[in-house]
Biotite code that builds the C-alpha atoms (Angstrom):
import biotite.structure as struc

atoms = struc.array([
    struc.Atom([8.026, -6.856, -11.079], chain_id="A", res_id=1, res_name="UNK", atom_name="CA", element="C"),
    struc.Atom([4.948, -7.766, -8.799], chain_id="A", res_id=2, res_name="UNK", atom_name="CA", element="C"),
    struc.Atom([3.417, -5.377, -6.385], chain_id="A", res_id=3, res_name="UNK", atom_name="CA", element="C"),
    struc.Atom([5.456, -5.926, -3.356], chain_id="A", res_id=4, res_name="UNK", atom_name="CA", element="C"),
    struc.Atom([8.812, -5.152, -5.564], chain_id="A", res_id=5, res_name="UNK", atom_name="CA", element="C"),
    struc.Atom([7.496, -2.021, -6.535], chain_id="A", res_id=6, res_name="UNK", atom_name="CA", element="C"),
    struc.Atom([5.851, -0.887, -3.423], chain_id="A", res_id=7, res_name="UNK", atom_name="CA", element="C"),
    struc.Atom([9.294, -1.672, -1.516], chain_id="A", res_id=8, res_name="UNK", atom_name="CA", element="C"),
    struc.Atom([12.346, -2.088, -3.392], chain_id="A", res_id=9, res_name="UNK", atom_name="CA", element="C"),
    struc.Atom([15.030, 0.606, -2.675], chain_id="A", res_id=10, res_name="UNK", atom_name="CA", element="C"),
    struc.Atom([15.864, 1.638, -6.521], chain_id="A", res_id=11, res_name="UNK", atom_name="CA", element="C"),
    struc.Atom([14.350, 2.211, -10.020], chain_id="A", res_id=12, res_name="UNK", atom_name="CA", element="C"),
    struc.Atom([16.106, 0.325, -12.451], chain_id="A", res_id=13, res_name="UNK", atom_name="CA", element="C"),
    struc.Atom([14.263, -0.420, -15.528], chain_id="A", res_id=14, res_name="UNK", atom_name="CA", element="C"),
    struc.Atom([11.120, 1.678, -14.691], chain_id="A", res_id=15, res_name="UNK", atom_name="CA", element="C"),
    struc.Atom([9.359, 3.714, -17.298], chain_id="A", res_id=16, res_name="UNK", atom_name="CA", element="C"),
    struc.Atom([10.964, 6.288, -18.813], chain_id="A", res_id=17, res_name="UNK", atom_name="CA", element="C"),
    struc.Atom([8.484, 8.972, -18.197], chain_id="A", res_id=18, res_name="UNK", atom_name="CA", element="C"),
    struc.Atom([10.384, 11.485, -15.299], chain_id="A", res_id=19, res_name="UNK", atom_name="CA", element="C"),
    struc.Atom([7.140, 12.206, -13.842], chain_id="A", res_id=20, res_name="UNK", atom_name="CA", element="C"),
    struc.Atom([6.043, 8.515, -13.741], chain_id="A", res_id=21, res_name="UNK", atom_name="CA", element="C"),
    struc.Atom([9.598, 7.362, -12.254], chain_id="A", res_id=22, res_name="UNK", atom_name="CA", element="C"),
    struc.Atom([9.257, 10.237, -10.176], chain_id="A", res_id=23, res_name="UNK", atom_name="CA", element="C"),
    struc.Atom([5.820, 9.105, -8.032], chain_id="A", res_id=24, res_name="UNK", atom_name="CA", element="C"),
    struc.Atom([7.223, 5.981, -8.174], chain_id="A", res_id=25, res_name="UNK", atom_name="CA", element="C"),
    struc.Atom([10.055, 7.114, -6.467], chain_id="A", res_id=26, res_name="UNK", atom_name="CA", element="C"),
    struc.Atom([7.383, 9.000, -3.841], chain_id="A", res_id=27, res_name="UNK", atom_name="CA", element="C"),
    struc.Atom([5.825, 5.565, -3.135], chain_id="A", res_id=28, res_name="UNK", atom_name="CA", element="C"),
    struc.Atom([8.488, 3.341, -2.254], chain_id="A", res_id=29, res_name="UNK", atom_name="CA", element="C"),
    struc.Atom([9.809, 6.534, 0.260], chain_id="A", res_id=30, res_name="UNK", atom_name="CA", element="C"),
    struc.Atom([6.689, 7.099, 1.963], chain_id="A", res_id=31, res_name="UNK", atom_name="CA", element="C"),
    struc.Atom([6.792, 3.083, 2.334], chain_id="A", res_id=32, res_name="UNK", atom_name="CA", element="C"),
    struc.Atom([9.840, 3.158, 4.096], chain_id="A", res_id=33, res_name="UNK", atom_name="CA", element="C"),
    struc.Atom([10.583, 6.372, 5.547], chain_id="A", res_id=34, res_name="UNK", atom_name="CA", element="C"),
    struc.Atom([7.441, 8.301, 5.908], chain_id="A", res_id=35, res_name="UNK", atom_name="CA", element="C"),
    struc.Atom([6.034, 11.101, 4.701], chain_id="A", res_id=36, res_name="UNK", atom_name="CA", element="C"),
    struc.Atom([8.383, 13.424, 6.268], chain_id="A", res_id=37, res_name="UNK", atom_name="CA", element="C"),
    struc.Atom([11.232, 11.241, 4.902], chain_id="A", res_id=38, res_name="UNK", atom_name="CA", element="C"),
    struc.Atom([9.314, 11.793, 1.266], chain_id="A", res_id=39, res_name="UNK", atom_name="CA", element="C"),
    struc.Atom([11.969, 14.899, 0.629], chain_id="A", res_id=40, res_name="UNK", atom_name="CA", element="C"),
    struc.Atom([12.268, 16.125, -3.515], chain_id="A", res_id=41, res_name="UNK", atom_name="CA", element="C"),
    struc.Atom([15.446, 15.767, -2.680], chain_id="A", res_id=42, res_name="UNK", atom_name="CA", element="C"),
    struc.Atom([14.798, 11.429, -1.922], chain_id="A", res_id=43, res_name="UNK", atom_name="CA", element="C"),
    struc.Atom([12.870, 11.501, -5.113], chain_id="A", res_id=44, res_name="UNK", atom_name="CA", element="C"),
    struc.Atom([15.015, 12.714, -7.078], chain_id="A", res_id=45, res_name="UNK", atom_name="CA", element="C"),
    struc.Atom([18.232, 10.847, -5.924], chain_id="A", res_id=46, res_name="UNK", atom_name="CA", element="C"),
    struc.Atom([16.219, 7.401, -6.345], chain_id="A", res_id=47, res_name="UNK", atom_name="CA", element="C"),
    struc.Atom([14.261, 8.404, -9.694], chain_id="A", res_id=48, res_name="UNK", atom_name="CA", element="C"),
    struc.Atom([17.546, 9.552, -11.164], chain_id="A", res_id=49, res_name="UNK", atom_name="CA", element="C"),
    struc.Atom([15.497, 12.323, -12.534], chain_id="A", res_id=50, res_name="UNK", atom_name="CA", element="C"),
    struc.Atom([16.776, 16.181, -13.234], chain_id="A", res_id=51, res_name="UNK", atom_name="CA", element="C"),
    struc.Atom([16.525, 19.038, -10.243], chain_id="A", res_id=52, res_name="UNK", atom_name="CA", element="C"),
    struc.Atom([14.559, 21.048, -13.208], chain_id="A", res_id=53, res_name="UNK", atom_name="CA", element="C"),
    struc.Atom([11.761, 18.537, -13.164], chain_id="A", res_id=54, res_name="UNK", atom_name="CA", element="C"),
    struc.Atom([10.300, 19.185, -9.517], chain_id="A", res_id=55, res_name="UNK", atom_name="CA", element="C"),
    struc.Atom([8.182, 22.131, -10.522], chain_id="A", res_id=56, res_name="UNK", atom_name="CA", element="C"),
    struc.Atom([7.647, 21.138, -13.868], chain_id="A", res_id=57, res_name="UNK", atom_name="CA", element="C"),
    struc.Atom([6.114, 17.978, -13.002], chain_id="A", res_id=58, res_name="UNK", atom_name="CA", element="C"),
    struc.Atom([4.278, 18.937, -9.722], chain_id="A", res_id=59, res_name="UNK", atom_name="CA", element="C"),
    struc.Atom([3.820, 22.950, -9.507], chain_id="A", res_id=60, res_name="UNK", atom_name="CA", element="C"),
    struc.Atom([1.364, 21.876, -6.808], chain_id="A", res_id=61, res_name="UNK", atom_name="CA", element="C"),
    struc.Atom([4.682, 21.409, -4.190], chain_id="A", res_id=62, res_name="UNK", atom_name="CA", element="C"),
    struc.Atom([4.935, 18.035, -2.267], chain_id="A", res_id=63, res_name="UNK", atom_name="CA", element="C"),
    struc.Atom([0.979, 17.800, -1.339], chain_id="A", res_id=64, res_name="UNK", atom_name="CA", element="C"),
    struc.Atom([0.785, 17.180, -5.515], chain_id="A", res_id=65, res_name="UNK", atom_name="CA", element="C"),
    struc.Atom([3.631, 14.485, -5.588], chain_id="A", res_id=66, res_name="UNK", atom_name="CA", element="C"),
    struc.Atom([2.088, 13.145, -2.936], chain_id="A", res_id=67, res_name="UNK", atom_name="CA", element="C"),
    struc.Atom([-1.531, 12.863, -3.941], chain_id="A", res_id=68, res_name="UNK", atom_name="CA", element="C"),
    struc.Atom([-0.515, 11.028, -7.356], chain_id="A", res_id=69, res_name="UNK", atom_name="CA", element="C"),
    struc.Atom([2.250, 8.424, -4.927], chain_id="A", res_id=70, res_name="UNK", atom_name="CA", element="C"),
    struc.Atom([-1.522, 7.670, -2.616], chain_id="A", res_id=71, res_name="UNK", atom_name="CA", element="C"),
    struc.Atom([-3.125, 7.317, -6.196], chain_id="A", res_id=72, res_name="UNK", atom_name="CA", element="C"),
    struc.Atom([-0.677, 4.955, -7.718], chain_id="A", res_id=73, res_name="UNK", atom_name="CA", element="C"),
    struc.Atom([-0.376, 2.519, -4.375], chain_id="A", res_id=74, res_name="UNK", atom_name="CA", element="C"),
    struc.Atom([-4.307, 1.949, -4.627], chain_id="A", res_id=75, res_name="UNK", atom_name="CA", element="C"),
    struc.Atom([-3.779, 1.257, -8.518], chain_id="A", res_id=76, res_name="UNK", atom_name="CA", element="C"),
    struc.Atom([-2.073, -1.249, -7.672], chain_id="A", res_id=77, res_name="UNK", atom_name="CA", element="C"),
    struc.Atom([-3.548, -2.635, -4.913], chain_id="A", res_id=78, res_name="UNK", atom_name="CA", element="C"),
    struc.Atom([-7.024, -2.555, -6.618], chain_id="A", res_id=79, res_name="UNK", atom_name="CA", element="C"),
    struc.Atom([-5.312, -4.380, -9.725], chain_id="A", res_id=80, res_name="UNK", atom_name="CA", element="C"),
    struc.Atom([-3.657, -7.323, -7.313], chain_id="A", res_id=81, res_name="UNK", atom_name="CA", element="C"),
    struc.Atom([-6.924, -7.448, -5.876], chain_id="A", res_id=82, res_name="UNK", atom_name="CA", element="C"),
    struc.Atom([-8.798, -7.859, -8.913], chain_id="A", res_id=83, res_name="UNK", atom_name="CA", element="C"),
    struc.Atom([-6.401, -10.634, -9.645], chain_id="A", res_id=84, res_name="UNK", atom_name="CA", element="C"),
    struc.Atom([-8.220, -12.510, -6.903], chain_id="A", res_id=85, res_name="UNK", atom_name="CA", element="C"),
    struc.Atom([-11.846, -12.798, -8.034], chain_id="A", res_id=86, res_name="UNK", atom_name="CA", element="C"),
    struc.Atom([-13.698, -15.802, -8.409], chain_id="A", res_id=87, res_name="UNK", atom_name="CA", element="C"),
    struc.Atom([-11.291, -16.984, -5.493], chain_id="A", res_id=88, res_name="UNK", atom_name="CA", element="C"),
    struc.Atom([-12.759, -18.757, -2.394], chain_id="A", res_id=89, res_name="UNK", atom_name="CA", element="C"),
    struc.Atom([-12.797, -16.106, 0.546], chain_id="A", res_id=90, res_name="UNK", atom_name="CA", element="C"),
    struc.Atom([-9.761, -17.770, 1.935], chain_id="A", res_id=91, res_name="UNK", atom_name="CA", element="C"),
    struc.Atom([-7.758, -17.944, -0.683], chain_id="A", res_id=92, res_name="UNK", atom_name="CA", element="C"),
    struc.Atom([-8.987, -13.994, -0.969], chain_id="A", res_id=93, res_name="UNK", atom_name="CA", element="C"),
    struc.Atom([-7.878, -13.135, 2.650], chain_id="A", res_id=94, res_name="UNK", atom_name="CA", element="C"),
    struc.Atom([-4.636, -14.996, 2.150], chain_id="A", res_id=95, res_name="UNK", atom_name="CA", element="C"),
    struc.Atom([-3.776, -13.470, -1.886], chain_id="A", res_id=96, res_name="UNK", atom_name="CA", element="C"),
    struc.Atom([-4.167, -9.702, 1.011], chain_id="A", res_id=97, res_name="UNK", atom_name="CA", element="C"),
    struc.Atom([-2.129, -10.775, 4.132], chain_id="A", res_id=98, res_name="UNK", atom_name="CA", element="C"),
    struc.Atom([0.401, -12.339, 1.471], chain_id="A", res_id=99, res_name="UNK", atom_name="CA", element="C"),
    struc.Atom([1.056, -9.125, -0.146], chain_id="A", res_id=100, res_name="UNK", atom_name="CA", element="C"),
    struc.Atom([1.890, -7.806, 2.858], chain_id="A", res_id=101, res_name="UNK", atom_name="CA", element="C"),
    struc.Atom([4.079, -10.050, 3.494], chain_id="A", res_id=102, res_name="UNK", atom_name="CA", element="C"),
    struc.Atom([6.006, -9.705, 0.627], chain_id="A", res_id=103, res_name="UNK", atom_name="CA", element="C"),
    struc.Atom([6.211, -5.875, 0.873], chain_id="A", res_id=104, res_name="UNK", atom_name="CA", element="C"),
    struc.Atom([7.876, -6.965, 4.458], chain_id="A", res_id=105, res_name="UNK", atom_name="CA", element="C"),
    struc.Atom([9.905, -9.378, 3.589], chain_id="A", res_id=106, res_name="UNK", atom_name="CA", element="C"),
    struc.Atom([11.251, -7.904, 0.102], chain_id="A", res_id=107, res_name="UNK", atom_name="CA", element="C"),
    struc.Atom([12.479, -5.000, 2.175], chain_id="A", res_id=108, res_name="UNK", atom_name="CA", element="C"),
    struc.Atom([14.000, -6.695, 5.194], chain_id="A", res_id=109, res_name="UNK", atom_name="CA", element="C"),
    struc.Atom([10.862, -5.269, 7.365], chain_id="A", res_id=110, res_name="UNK", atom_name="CA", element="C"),
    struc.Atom([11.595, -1.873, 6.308], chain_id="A", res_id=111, res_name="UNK", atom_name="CA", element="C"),
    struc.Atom([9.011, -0.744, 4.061], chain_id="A", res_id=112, res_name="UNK", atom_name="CA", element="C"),
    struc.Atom([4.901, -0.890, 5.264], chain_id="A", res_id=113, res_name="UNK", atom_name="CA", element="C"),
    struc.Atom([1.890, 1.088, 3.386], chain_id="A", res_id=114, res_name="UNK", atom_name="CA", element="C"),
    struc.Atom([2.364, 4.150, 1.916], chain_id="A", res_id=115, res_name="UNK", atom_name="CA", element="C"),
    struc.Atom([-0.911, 5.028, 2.290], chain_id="A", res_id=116, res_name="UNK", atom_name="CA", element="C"),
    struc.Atom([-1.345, 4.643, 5.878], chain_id="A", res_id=117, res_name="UNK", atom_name="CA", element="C"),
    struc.Atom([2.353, 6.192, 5.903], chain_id="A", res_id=118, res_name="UNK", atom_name="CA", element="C"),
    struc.Atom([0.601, 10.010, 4.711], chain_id="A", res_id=119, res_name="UNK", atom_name="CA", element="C"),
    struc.Atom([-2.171, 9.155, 6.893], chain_id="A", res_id=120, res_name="UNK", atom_name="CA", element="C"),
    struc.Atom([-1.018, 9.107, 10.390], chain_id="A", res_id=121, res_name="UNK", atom_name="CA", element="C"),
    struc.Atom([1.218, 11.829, 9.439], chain_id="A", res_id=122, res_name="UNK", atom_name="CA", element="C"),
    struc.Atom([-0.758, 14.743, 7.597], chain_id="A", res_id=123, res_name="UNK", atom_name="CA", element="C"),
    struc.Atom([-3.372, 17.153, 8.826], chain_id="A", res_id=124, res_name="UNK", atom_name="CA", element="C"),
    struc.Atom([-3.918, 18.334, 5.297], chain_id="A", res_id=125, res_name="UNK", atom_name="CA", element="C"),
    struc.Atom([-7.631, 17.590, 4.835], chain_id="A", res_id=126, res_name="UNK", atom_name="CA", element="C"),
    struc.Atom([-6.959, 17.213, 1.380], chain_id="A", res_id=127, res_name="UNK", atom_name="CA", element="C"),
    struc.Atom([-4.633, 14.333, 1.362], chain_id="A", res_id=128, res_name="UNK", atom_name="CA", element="C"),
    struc.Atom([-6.411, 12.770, 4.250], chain_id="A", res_id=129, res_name="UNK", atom_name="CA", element="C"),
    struc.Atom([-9.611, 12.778, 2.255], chain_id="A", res_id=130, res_name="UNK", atom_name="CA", element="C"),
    struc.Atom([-7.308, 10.886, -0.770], chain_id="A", res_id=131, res_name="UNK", atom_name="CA", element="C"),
    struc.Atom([-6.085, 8.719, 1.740], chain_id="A", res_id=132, res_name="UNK", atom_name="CA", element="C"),
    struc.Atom([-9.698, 7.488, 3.119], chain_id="A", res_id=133, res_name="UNK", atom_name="CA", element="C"),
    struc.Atom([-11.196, 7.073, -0.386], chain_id="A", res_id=134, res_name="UNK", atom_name="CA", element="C"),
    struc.Atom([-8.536, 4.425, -1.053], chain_id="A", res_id=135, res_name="UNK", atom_name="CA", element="C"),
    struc.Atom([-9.018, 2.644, 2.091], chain_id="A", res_id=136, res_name="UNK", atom_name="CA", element="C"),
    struc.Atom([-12.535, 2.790, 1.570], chain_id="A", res_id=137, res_name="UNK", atom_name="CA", element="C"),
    struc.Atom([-12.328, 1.715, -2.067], chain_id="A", res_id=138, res_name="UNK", atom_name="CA", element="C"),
    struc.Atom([-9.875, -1.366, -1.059], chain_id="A", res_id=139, res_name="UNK", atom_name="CA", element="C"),
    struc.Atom([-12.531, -2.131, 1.732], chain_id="A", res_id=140, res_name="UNK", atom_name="CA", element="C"),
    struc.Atom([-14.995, -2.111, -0.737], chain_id="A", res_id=141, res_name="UNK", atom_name="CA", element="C"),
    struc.Atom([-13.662, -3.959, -3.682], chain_id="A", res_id=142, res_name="UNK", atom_name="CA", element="C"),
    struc.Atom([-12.644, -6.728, -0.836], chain_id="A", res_id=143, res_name="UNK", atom_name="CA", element="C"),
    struc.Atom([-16.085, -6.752, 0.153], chain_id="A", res_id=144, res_name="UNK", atom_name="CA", element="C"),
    struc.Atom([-17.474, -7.166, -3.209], chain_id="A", res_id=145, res_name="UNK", atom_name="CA", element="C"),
    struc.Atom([-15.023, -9.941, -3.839], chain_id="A", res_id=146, res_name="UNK", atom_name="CA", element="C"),
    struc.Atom([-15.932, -11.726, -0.534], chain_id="A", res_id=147, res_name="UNK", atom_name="CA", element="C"),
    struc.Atom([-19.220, -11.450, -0.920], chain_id="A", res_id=148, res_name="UNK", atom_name="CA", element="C"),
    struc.Atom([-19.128, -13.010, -4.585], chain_id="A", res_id=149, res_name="UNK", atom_name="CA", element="C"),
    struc.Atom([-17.323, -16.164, -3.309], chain_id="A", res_id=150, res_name="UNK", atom_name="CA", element="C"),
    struc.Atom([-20.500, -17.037, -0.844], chain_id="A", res_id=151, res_name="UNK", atom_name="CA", element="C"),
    struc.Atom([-19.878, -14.958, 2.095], chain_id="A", res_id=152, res_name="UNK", atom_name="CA", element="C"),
    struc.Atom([-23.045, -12.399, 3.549], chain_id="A", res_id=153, res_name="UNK", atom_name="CA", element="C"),
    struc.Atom([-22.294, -9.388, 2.417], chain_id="A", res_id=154, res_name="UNK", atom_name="CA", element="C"),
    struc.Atom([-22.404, -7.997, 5.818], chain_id="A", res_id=155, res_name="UNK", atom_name="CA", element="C"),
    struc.Atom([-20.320, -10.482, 6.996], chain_id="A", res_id=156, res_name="UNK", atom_name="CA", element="C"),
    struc.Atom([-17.991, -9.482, 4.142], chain_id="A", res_id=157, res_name="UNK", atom_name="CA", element="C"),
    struc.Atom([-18.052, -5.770, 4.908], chain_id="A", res_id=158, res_name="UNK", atom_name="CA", element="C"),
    struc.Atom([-17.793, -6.395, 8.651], chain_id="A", res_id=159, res_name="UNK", atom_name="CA", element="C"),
    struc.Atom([-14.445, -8.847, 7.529], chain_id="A", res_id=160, res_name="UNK", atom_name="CA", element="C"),
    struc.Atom([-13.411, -6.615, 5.079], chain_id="A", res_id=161, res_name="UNK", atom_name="CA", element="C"),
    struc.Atom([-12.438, -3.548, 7.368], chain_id="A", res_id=162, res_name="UNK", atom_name="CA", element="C"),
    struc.Atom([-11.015, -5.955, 9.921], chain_id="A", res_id=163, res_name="UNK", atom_name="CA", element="C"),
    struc.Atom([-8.563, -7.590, 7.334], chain_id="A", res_id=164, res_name="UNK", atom_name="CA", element="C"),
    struc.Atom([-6.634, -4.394, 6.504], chain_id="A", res_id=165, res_name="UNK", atom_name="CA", element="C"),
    struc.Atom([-6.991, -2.953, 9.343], chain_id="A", res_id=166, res_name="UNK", atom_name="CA", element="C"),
    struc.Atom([-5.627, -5.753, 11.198], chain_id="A", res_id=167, res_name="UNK", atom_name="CA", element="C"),
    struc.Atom([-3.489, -6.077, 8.104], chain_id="A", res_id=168, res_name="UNK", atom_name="CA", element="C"),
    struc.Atom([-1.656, -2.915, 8.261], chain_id="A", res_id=169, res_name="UNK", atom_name="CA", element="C"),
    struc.Atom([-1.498, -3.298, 11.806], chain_id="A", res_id=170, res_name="UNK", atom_name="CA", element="C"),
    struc.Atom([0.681, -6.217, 12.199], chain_id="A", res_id=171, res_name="UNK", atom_name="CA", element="C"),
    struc.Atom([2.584, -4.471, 9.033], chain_id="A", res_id=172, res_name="UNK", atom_name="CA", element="C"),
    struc.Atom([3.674, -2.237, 11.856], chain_id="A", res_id=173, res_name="UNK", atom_name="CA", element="C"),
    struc.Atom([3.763, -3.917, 14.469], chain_id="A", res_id=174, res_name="UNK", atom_name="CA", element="C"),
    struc.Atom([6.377, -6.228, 12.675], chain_id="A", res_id=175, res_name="UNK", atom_name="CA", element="C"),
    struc.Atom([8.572, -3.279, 11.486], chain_id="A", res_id=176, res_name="UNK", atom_name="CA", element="C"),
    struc.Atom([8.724, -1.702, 15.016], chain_id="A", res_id=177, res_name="UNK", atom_name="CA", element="C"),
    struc.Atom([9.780, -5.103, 16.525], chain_id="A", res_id=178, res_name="UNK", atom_name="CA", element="C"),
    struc.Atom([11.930, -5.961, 13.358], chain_id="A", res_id=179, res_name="UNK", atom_name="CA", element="C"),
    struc.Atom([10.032, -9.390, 13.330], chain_id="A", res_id=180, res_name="UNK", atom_name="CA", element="C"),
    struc.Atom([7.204, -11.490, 11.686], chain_id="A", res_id=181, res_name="UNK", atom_name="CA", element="C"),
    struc.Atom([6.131, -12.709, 14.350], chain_id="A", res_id=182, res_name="UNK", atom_name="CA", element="C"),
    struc.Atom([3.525, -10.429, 15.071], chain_id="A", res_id=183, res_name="UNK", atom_name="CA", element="C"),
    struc.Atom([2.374, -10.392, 11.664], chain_id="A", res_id=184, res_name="UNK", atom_name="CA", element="C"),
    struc.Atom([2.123, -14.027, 11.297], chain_id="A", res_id=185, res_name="UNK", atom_name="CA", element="C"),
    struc.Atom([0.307, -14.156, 14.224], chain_id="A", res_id=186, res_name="UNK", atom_name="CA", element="C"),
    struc.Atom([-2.426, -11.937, 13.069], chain_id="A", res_id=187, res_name="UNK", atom_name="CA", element="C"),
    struc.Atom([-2.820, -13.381, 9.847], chain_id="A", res_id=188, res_name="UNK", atom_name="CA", element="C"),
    struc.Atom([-3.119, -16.735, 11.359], chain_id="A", res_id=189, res_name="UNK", atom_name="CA", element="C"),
    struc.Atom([-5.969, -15.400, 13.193], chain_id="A", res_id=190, res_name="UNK", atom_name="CA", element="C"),
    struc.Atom([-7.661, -13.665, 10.864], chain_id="A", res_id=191, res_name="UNK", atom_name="CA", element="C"),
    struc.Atom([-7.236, -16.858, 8.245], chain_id="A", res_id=192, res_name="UNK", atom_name="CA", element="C"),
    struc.Atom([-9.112, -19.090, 11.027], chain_id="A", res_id=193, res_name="UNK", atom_name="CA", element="C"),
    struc.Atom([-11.719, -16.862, 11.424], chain_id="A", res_id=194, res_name="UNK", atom_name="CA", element="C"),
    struc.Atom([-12.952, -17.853, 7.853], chain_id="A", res_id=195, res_name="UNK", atom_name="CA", element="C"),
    struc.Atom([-12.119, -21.547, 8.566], chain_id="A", res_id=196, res_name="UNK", atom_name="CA", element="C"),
    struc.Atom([-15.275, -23.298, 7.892], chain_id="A", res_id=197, res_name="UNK", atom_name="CA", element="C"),
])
């Protein structure tokens, strides 16, 4: 099961065992598609299939706890697909991202987008919103790195970086609002010809 299936996919079958690893896992895929207000115990438990009991005993911390470890386990993953692209060409870098994306779209019929940015424009806890910048800023970084290594400046990198998730997650919701990909395909045509040699 690839990132995308994970991120977006609707039920748990044959995920680890572990109730408290089924149960962010659970987290993740609902703040992809419904939010962080949509992110109920109640969701998580009727998708991880695991016992009421388990809430408190897993996450005494309340829903901010959940939470926290769902933001922790989407960059995981993202930062493993992305080291899955080194050595790449900067292209081919850009394209392994915006394809990703595409995949969480398209996998869930343009109903799931990033979980991260789904606790981000909808907490005021300073807590989670400082989780939720270090993984932007660690994806932003590790892209940066990579883009860099494969001949770009490296503050042409940074500077490209930033602009490919945030243009990224952008068209991620611009295509779920207007239940299209047109949007999306669209901006990652554009920001493919801007590294067009």
């Amino acid at each position: 099961m690839d990132y995308a299936e994970r991120h977006s996919q609707g039920t748990l079958p044959g995920m680890a065992k572990d109730v408290r690893a089924r149960m962010v896992e659970a987290a993740v895929r609902l703040l992809a598609t419904k939010g962080l207000e949509g992110t109920s115990f109640a969701e998580v438990l009727e998708l991880s299939g695991a016992p009421r009991g388990s809430i408190y005993h897993h996450f005494p911390g309340g829903k901010d706890e959940l939470v926290t470890e769902a933001v922790a386990l989407a960059r995981e993953r993202a930062m493993a697909y992305l080291e899955e692209q080194a050595g790449k060409p900067p292209r081919e870098i850009a394209a392994a991202f915006l394809a990703l994306w595409r995949s969480v779209l398209t996998r869930s019929d343009l109903g799931a987008g990033c979980a991260v940015l789904a606790v981000t424009v909808a907490t005021d806890d300073e807590q989670l919103l400082a989780r939720t910048a270090e993984v932007f800023r660690g994806w932003r970084a590790r892209l940066a790195a990579l883009l860099t290594d494969a001949g770009l400046p490296s503050d042409e990198a940074s500077r490209y970086a930033a602009t490919l998730i945030a243009s990224s997650e952008g068209a991620v919701v611009m295509a779920r609002a207007e239940q299209s990909m047109e949007p999306f395909d669209l901006v990652a045509e554009q920001l493919l010809a801007q590294l067009t040699p």
